[in-house]
C-alpha positions, -999 to +999 in steps of 0.1 A: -736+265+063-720+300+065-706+319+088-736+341+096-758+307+101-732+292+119-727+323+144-763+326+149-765+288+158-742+302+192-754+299+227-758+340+240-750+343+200-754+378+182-785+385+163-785+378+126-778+418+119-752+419+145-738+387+131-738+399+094-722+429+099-693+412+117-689+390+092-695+411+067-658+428+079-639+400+078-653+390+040-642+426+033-611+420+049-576+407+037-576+369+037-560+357+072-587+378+087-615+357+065-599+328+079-594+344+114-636+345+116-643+313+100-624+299+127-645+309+153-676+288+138-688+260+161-669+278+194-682+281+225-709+302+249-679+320+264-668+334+236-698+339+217-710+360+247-679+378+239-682+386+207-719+400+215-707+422+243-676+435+225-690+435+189-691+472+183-652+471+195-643+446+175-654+463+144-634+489+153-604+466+164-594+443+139-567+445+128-543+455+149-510+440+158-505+449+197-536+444+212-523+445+244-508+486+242-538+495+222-561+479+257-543+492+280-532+528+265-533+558+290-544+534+320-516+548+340-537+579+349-563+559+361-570+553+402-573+521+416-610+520+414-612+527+377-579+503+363-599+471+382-626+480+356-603+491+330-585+462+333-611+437+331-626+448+300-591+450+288-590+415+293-623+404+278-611+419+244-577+406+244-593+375+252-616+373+228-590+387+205-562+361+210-591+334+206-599+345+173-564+344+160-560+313+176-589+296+160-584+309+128-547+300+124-538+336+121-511+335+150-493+305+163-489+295+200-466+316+206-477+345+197-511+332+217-494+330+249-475+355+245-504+376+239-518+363+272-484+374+289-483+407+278-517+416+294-506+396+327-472+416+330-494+452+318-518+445+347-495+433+375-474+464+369-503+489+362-520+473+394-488+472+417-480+511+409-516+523+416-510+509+453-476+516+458-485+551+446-518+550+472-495+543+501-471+570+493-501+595+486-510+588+527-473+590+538-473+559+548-444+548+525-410+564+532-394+585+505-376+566+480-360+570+447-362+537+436-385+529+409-420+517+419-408+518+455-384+494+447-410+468+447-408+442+416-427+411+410-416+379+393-437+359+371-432+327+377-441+294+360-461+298+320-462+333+328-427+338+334-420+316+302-446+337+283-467+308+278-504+314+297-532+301+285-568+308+283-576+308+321-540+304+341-535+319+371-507+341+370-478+329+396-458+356+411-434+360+438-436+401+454-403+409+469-387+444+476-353+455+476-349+468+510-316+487+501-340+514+483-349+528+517-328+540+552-320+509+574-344+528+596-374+529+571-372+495+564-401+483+585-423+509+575-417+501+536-422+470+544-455+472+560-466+494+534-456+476+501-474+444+519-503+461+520-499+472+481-490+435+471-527+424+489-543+448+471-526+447+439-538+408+440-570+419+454-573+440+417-566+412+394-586+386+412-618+397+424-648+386+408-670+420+402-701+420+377-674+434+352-658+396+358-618+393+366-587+397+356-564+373+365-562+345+393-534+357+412-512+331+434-485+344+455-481+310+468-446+301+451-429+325+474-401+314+504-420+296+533-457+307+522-473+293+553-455+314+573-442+344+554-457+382+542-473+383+505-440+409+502-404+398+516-373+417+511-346+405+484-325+399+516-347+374+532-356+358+499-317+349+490-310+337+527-338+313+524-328+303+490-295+295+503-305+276+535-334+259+527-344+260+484-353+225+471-354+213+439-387+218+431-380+258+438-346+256+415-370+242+383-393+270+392-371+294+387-361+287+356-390+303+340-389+333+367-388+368+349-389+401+361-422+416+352-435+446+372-422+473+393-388+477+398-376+456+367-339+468+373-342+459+409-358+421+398-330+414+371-304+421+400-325+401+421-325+371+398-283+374+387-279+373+424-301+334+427-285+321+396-263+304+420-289+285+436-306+279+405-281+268+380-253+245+399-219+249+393-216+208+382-240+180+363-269+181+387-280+144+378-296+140+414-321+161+397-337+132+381-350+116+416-363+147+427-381+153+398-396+119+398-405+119+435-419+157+424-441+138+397-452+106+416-462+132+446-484+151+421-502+119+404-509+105+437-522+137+452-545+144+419-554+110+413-544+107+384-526+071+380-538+040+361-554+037+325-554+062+299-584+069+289-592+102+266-627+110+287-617+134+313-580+128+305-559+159+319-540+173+296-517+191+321-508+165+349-519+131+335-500+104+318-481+120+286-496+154+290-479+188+289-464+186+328-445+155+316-425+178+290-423+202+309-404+182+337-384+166+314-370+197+296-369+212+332-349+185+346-325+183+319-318+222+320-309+217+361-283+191+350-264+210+325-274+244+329-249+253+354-221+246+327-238+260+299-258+293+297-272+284+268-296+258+284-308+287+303-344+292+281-373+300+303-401+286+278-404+246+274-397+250+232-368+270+235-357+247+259-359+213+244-343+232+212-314+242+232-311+206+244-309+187+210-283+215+199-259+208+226-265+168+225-286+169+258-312+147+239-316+134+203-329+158+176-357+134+170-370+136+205-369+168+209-387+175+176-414+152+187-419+161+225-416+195+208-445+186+182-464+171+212-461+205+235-475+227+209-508+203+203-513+195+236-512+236+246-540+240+216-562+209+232-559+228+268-566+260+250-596+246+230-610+230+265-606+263+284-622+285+251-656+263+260-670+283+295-639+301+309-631+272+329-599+268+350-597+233+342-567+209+315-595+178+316-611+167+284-649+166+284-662+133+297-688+129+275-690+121+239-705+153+228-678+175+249-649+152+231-665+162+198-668+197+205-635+198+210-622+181+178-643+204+162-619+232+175-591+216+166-605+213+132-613+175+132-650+164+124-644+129+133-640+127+173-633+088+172-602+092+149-588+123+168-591+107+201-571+076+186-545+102+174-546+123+209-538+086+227-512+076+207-496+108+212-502+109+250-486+073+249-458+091+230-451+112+257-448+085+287-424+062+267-401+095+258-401+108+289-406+081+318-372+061+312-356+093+315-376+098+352-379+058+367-349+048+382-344+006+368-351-024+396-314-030+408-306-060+391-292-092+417-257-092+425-232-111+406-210-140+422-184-127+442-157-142+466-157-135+500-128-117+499-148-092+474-177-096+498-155-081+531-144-051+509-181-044+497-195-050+534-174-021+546-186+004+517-216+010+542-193+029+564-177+054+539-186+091+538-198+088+505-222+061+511-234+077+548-273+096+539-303+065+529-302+084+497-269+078+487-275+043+496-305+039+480-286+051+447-258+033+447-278+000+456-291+005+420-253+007+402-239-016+426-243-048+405-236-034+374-206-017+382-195-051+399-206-073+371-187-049+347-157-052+376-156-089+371-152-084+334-121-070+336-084-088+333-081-084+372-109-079+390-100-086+421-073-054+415-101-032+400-123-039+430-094-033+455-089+004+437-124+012+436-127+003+471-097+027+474-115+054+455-149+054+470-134+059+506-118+086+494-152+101+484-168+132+507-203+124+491-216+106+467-252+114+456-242+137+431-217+111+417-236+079+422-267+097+400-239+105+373-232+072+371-269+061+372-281+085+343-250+079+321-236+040+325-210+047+302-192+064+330-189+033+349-169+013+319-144+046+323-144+044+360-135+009+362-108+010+332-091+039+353-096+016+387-080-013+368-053+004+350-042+036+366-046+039+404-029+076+403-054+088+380-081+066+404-069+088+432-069+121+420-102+114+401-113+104+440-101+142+451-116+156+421-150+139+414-164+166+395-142+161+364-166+136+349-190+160+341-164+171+317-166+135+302-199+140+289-192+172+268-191+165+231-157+177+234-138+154+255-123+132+232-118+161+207-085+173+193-065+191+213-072+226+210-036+243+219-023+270+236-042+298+225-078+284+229-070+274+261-059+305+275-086+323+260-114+296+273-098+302+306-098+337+307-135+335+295-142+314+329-123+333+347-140+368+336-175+354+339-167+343+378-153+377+387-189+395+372-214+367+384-235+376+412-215+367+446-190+366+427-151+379+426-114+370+434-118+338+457-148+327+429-121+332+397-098+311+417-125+284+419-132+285+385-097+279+376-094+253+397-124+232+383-119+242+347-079+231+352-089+198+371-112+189+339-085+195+311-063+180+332-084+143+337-093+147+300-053+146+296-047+115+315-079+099+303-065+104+266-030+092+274-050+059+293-070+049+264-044+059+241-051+083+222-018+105+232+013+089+241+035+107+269+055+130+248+023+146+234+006+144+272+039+160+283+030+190+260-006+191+269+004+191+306+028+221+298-002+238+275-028+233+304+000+250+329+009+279+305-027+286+302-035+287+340-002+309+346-010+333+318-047+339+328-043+340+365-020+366+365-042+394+353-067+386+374-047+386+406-029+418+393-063+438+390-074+424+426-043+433+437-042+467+422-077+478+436-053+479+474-025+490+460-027+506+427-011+492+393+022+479+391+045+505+389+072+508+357+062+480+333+054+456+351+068+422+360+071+388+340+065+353+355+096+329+339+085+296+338+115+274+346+127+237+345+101+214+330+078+239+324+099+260+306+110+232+283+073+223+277+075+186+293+054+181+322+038+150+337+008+143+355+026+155+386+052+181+383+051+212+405+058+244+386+091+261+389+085+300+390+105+332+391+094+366+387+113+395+373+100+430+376+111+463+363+098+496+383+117+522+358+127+545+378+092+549+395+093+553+433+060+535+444+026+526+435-005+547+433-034+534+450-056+536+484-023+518+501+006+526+478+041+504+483+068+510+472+080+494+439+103+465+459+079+456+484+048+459+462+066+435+433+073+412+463+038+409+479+025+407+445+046+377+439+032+362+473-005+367+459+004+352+426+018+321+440-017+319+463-031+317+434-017+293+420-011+269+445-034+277+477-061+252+483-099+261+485-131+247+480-122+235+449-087+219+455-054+235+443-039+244+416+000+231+410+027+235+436+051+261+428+084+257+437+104+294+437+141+282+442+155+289+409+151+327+417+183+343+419+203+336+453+177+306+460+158+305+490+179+335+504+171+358+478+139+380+472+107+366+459+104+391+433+139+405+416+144+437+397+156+429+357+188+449+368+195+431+397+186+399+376+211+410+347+237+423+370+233+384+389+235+364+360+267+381+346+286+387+379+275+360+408+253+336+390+268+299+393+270+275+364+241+257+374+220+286+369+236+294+341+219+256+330+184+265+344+185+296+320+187+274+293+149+266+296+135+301+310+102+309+292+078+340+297+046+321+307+026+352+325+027+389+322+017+412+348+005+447+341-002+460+307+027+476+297+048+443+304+056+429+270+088+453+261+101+438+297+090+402+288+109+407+257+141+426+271+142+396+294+147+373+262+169+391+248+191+391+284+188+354+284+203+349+253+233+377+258+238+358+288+237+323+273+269+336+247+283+358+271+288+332+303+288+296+279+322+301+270+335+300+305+359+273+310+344+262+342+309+247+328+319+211+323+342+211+356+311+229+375+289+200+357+307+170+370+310+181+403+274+188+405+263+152+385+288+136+416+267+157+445+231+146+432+243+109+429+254+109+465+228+127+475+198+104+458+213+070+449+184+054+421+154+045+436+146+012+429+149-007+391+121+012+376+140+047+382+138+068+350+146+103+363+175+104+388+207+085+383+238+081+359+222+081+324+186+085+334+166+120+328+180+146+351+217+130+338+205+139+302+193+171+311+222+184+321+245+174+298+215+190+270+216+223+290+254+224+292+249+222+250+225+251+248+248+270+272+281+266+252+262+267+217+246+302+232+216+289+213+178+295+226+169+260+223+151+247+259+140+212+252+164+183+263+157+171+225+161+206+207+193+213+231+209+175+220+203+187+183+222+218+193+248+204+207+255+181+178+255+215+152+280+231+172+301+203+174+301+193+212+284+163+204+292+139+180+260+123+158+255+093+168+265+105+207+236+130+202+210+101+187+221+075+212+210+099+241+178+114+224+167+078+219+176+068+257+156+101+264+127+094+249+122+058+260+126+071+295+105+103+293+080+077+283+084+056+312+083+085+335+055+101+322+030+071+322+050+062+359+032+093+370+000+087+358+000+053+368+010+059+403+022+090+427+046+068+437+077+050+428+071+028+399+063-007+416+050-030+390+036-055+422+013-022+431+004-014+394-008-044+388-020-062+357-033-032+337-007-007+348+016-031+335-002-039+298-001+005+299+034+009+305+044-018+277+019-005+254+038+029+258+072+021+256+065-006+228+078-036+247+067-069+250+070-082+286+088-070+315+116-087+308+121-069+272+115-036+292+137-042+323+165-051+293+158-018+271+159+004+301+195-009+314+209-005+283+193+027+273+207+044+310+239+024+304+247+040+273+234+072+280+258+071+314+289+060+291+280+092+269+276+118+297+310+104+315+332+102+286+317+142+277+329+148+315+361+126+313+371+153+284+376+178+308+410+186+320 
């Protein structure tokens, strides 16, 4: 049968001459257009009435590639009145149109829906301006230079993802920006872009004898029971903010400015991404979306078998809904962390997913594969009468109509197909949604029993739905407890770590949707109680865990300081955001790199001399890109730093690169104001008091705590005169110090000075004139005669003044770190070499002669067994070593790192390493007359 017959055989179809003629165009035209006809054989009475009404157009219209602007041309001159008829045919032909395409395989979904779109946004926007223009025409809107009153709609759900269908209604939120108009004009605007928003949706909806344009729902907006059709921005972001739910977070990810005010919508929506798009993994997601889902399936009924009679394709079991949620869900996790997760359309989406490891390749290729079909079923069922419905036919005849559309003349086999892929769906996508049956309890003692009984009464465990959580993880986390070497000492520091916990949904999901987690949790309970405890203060780190990049390389210096500064750059221009957010952001992003450190040095991948570098990398980087930032924040009160500048010196450990899981930074800060009085700015200082207070902010920023914790403690007593002396010092008083008053010990902190932050732009020359001073000083004042004499005495006030603190002591006491030190500084100094490391300074000693080699070796190999205990000590506990509060894994750590095998073989190593260090260091001293 051809396609004159076949178009004749329509319900409402076109006479036989009509019918030729039409297809007589496509034979004559090029071949996707044959193809674009021949796919409308066997369609339905809704679109063959189309094609009858709109014949004589559609000769004249195909083909042409933007329906949409050729529909709609010139309809801005057109009143109220005439656009609701305007409109409406506009839609029958882009209707009838997109069908074609569709049918025929000419354009592919997206191009369908987007199609769809287009005409949605082109009417919402032609309809909203027509009213908005109406209510200024009767002076009843207040004069305004904002575009389109400042009124902007947001398309929300398929239509703000571009992907309508057939017969969608169009969900849109109306809100104004009130700061367009006088605080006084407000009301008035108001009341007059309300009544423009009824009668905008009064336009598209209405059913007339020229049909309708669009169902319009302004449902989705804040409070709907009890709220305007129109809200300010104002209102909209305070309710947001008090009261948004989940279910209004997934929304708007697909929300898009798309009439009025665009300008005014995009600030609208940079201004909610915080409410959207959390700052951490948002697995507590997951249960709202499958409450979300069970609440839907109960309201429409839609639970039991799955039959493909009057199956919905949108809501029921595997249908589009179900990928929809999932990719939805997935995007509220991650999406705070990654902008790239950010796609509004469900493709896009799952795309995004599988590329950043959110969900296998495979299943997002075949939800993806799923999505696309499904959307051409719902579009096949809608193409039959108009109808606003996702349900297959019920009867046999309506199922094989529809196959038909979809190109399948056997209904029995493509139903088959359809249920296997519905089926395909639910097993994909429901694991991900159904939280497992807790499973029993494993045997405990009833000593464990006491410490779980009390977990009731913890903060984290205090709202049902925390409870209700954690009563799923509980017996896996204690069965994986009681797998462990001690578990009556892993239990005993979890306990310690959950009551350290402020709240635990967001935590006690993690762990739920990623059990992985809990073998890290309880390795770190059972083998490092410091890093338990800080990872109690800082429960957010483990989002970092799940990154593909966690247990990557190290990616040094460089890329750390420029991640940083990324983070930091993108808090100060984020909506709501600025200063106090930066500092935030630094905060979180340090507290991450910080756990991945000690997490790598626990499983051990790094030993401590490489953690002590990382440590010293991760400070650098939060020095160096902090103090921009608090200069430019700074400088917006008080103008740029006058001169060139200043330069933050990192001293002590920092400076020599070797930190641990808890040093505090040692800081000075050297400015030069070149002859430049004061600053220039709203509240100019002059040069000594702005360098000072400047110093003040940059230390805030460093170590203040807010929301997000601190930083590092920075300790400032190294400056010159101490605690007596100014915060900030000139480079000429500096200079002038360190060659006239500075004392030997100074002299030995100099040895490790580094440049670690620069503030102003014109601050390199000084950073580098400050190098340059540090080595003049180094040979000028290392041949003084009183360096060893000064040495000794001050080895003979630290001993009194801090005997060794218990038989695990590696840092203070004859031959331990601080002894070595010293004696490695006191090289550097009299060598006049740049070296700063205790190593590097022991290897300059023994060029220059003022050690001997094997002296030099000896202590180097003392040094690096004890840096080693000292640098797991501190990751192990933030106390003294004290192998009773360690405990079993602690202990199995420490030997691991120091390459002993039993305490015994330590306890031996260390006395004799300290021993002959101590022997070294006096007989260096006992040389001095």
């Amino acid at each position: 049968m051809d396609f004159v017959d076949r178009i004749t055989r329509f319900p409402l179809a076109l006479d036989a001459d009509r019918a030729a003629s039409v297809s007589a165009l496509f034979v004559a035209a090029p071949a996707p257009l044959q193809k674009l006809l021949k796919g409308a054989a066997g369609t339905s009475p809704y679109l063959a009435g189309l094609i009858q009404k709109e014949a004589d157009w559609l000769l004249d219209a195909l083909p042409h590639e933007d329906v949409v602007a050729r529909e709609t041309a010139g309809f801005e001159a057109l009143d109220a009145a005439e656009l609701g008829v305007a409109l409406r045919r506009a839609k029958r032909r882009v209707a009838l149109y997109t069908a074609l395409a569709d049918l025929g395989g000419v354009w592919p979904l997206e191009k369908v829906t987007g199609a769809l779109s287009d005409l949605a946004d082109r009417a919402v926007d032609l309809a909203l301006r027509v009213h908005v223009a109406h209510e200024a025409r009767r002076g009843k809107l207040p004069e305004t230079q904002a575009d389109a009153g400042g009124i902007f709609a947001l398309a929300m759900g398929k239509g703000g993802a571009k992907e309508l269908n057939y017969s969608s209604d169009i969900d849109l939120i109306v809100l104004f920006d009130e700061t367009a108009y006088d605080e006084a004009d407000q009301h008035e605007a108001r009341a007059a872009l309300i009544r423009a928003t009824r009668r905008m949706a009064a336009t598209l909806s209405d059913v007339t004898e020229h049909g309708y344009v669009f169902r319009t729902d302004l449902r989705l907006r804040p409070d709907a029971s009890v709220t305007p059709v129109c809200i300010s921005t104002a209102a909209a972001l305070a309710y947001y903010e008090a009261e948004g739910r989940t279910w209004e977070r997934a929304a708007f990810i697909k929300a898009r400015a798309a009439a009025g005010d665009i300008a005014a919508g995009q600030r609208f929506l940079r201004e909610l991404r915080p409410f959207v798009w959390r700052k951490h993994l948002d697995f507590a997601a997951i249960q709202d979306a499958h409450d979300m889902r069970l609440r839907i399936r109960d309201h429409k009924g839609l639970g039991g078998r799955l039959d493909i009679p009057g199956h919905n394709m949108k809501l029921g079991q595997g249908g589009i809904r179900e990928i929809e949620f999932f990719t939805q869900t997935r995007q509220l996790i991650a999406g705070g962390r990654d902008p790239d997760l950010r796609c509004r359309d469900t493709v896009g989406g799952l795309a995004a997913l599988a590329q950043k490891g959110w969900i296998p390749q495979g299943v997002a290729d075949r939800l993806t594969d799923h999505y696309r079909e499904h959307r051409d079923i719902e579009h096949r069922i809608q193409m039959v009468n108009d109808a606003q419905t996702h349900c297959l036919p019920k009867d046999a005849e309506g199922i094989a109509t529809v196959a038909a559309m979809m190109g399948q003349d056997d209904a029995a086999r493509w139903s088959g197909r359809l249920k296997s892929r519905l089926e395909d769906v639910h097993e994909l996508t429901e694991s991900f949604f159904s939280p497992t049956d807790a499973a029993p309890r494993p045997d405990i003692s009833d000593e464990a029993r006491a410490i779980i009984d009390r977990w009731q009464h913890y903060p984290a465990l205090r709202s049902q739905r925390a409870q209700q959580v954690f009563q799923r993880i509980e017996p896996e986390l204690l069965s994986r407890m009681s797998c462990a070497g001690q578990p009556d000492e892993v239990l005993a520091r979890f306990d310690a770590f959950l009551s350290g916990l402020p709240s635990g949904v967001q935590l006690f999901s993690l762990f739920e949707a990623n059990p992985q987690l809990i073998d890290l949790i309880v390795d770190i309970c059972g083998t490092a109680p410091g890093l338990s405890a800080y990872l109690s203060r800082h429960p957010a780190v483990l989002d970092a865990v799940l990154g593909g990049s966690f247990f990557a390389a190290w990616p040094g210096p460089q890329s750390l300081r420029d991640d940083l500064a990324k983070q930091l750059q993108t808090a100060l221009n984020a909506p709501g955001g600025g200063y106090e957010r930066a500092l935030d952001a630094a905060r979180r992003w340090a507290h991450e790199w910080h756990f991945r450190i000690g997490v790598h040095h626990l499983r051990g991948l790094i030993d401590a001399d490489e953690a002590g570098g990382q440590y010293a990398d991760l400070a650098d980087a939060c020095v160096a890109a902090l103090t921009p930032v608090t200069v430019q924040d700074f400088s917006r009160r008080h103008g740029p730093p006058p001169g060139q500048g200043a330069v933050v010196l990192g001293m002590g450990s920092l400076g020599a690169r070797q930190l641990n899981a808890g040093s505090d930074l040692d800081l000075i800060v050297i400015y030069d104001a070149d002859g430049v009085d004061s600053s220039d700015g709203p509240k100019p200082l002059t040069a000594r008091p702005y360098y000072a207070r400047l110093t003040q902010a940059l230390i805030t920023a460093v170590s203040a705590p807010t929301a997000e914790g601190r930083l590092y403690e920075v300790d400032m007593r190294l400056r010159p005169s101490g605690r007596q002396g100014p915060v900030a010092t000139s480079v000429q008083s500096f200079e002038n110090y360190q060659m006239t008053e500075a004392w030997t010990w100074e002299h030995l902190a100099l040895t490790r000075a580094r440049v670690v932050g620069l503030a102003g732009e014109n601050a390199q020359p000084l950073a580098d004139r400050i190098e340059e001073l540090r080595l003049s000083v180094l040979k000028d004042r290392g041949g003084d005669p009183r360096v060893m004499p000064d040495l000794a005495k001050m080895r003979e006030r630290i001993f009194a003044a801090k005997p060794v603190d218990g038989a695990w002591e590696a840092k203070i006491g004859p031959g331990r770190l601080q002894d070595i030190d010293l004696l490695a500084q006191s090289c550097a100094l009299r060598a006049g070499e740049p070296q700063r490391g205790t190593l590097a300074q022991l290897r300059c000693g023994k060029r220059a002669g003022l050690l001997g080699g094997q002296e030099a070796d000896r202590l180097a190999s003392s040094y690096r067994l004890l840096w080693r205990i000292q640098g797991s000590a501190r990751l192990l506990t933030e106390r003294p070593l004290d192998f009773d509060e360690i405990g079993h894994g602690g202990q199995v750590f420490l030997l691991r790192e120091t390459g002993c095998e039993d305490l015994d073989e330590l306890s031996s190593r260390l006395n004799a390493a300290t021993e002959a260090a101590a022997a070294i260091i006096d007989t260096q001293l006992g040389r001095v007359d």
